[in-house]
C-alpha positions as CSV (number, residue, x, y, z in Angstrom):
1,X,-0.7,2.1,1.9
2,X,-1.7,-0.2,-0.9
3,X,-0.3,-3.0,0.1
4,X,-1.9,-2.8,3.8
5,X,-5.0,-2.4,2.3
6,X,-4.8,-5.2,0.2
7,X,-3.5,-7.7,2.8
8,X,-6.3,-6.7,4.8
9,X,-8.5,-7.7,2.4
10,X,-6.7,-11.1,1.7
11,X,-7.5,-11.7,5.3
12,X,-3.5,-11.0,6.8
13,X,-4.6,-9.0,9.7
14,X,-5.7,-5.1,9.8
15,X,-2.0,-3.8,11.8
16,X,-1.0,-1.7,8.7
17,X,-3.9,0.3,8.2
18,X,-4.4,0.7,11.5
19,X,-1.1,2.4,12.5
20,X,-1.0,4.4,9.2
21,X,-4.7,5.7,10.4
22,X,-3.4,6.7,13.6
23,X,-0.1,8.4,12.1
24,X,-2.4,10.0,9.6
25,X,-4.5,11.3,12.4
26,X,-1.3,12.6,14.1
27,X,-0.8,14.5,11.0
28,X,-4.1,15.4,10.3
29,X,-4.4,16.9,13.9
30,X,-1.1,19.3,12.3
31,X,-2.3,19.5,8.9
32,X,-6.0,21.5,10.1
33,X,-4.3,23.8,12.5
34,X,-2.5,25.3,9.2
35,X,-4.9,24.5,6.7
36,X,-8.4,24.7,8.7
37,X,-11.7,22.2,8.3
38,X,-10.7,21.2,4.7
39,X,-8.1,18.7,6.2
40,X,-10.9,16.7,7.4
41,X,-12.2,16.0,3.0
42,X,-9.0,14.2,2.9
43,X,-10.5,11.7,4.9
44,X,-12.9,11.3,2.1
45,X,-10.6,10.0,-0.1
46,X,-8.4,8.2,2.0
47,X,-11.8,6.0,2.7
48,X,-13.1,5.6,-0.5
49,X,-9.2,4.8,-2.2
50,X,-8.3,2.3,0.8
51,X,-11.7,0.7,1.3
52,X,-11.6,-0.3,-2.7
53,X,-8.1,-1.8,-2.1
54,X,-9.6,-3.1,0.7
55,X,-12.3,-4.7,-1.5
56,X,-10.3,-5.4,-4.3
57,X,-8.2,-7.9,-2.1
58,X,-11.5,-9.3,-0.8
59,X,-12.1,-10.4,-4.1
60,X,-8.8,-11.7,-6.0
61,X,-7.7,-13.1,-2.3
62,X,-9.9,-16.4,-3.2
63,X,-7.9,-17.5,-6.3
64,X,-4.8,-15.3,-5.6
65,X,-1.5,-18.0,-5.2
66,X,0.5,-17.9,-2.0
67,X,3.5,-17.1,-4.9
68,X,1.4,-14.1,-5.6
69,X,0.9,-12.8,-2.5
70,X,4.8,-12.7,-1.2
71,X,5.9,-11.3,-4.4
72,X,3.7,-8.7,-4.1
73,X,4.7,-8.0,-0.3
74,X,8.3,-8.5,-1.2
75,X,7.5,-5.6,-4.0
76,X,5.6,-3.4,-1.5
77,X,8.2,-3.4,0.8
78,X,11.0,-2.5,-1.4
79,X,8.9,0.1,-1.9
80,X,8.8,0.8,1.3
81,X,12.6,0.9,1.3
82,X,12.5,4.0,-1.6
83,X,10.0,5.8,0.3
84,X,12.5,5.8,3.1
85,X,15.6,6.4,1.2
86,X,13.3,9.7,-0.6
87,X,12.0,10.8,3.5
88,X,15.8,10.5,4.6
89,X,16.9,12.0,1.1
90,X,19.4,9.6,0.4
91,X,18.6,8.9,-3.1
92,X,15.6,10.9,-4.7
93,X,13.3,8.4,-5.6
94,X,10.0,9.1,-7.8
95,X,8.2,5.8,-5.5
96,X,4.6,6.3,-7.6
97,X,6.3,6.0,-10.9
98,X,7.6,2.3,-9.1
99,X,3.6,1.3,-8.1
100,X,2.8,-0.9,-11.6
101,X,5.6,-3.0,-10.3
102,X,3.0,-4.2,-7.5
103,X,1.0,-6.1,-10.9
104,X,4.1,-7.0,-12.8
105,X,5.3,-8.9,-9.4
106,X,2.7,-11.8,-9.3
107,X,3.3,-12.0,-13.5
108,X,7.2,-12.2,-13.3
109,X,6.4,-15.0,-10.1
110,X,4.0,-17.1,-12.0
111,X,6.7,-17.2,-15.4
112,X,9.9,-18.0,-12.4
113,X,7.9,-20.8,-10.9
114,X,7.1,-22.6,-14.5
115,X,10.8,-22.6,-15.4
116,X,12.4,-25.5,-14.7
């Protein structure tokens, strides 16, 4: 959920975190019946990775461009798009390899805008 985390920091509303906390805890619910209290260190790191994200757009959101911004949701959500095709198994695709595209989104956006 990197890019929920980060829109929530930019200010773009807290809906994806939200719902992806609450399907987590669904999961998590599952998860502990099998595995037992250790689920709940998960949590742990769920908090500290998201709440960085969360701070990291905090800070970049006050210079970030709008151009920025959408190509980096437009990247996320493709992303979006392989994990779907990988749940579905349609197409086996390796999604984390895919995640530096998220920082070579804003770069390829700022060198479209400048051409003429």
């Amino acid at each position: 959920m990197v890019m929920g985390s980060i829109a929530d920091g930019l200010g773009q509303g807290y809906q994806q975190p939200a719902l992806k906390a609450v399907v987590d805890g669904f999961a998590a619910v599952a998860f502990a019946a099998t595995f037992g209290v250790g689920v709940m260190a998960s949590a742990l790191t769920i908090l500290v990775v998201q709440g960085s994200l969360t701070v990291l757009g905090t800070l970049v959101g006050g210079f970030l461009p709008d151009t920025h911004v959408s190509a980096m949701t437009a990247t996320g959500g493709l992303l979006l798009i392989g994990v779907a095709l990988r749940l579905l198994r349609v197409r086996e695709l390796r999604v984390a390899d895919l995640l530096p595209a998220l920082l070579v989104a804003p770069l390829l956006a700022k060198i479209a805008v400048r051409l003429p």
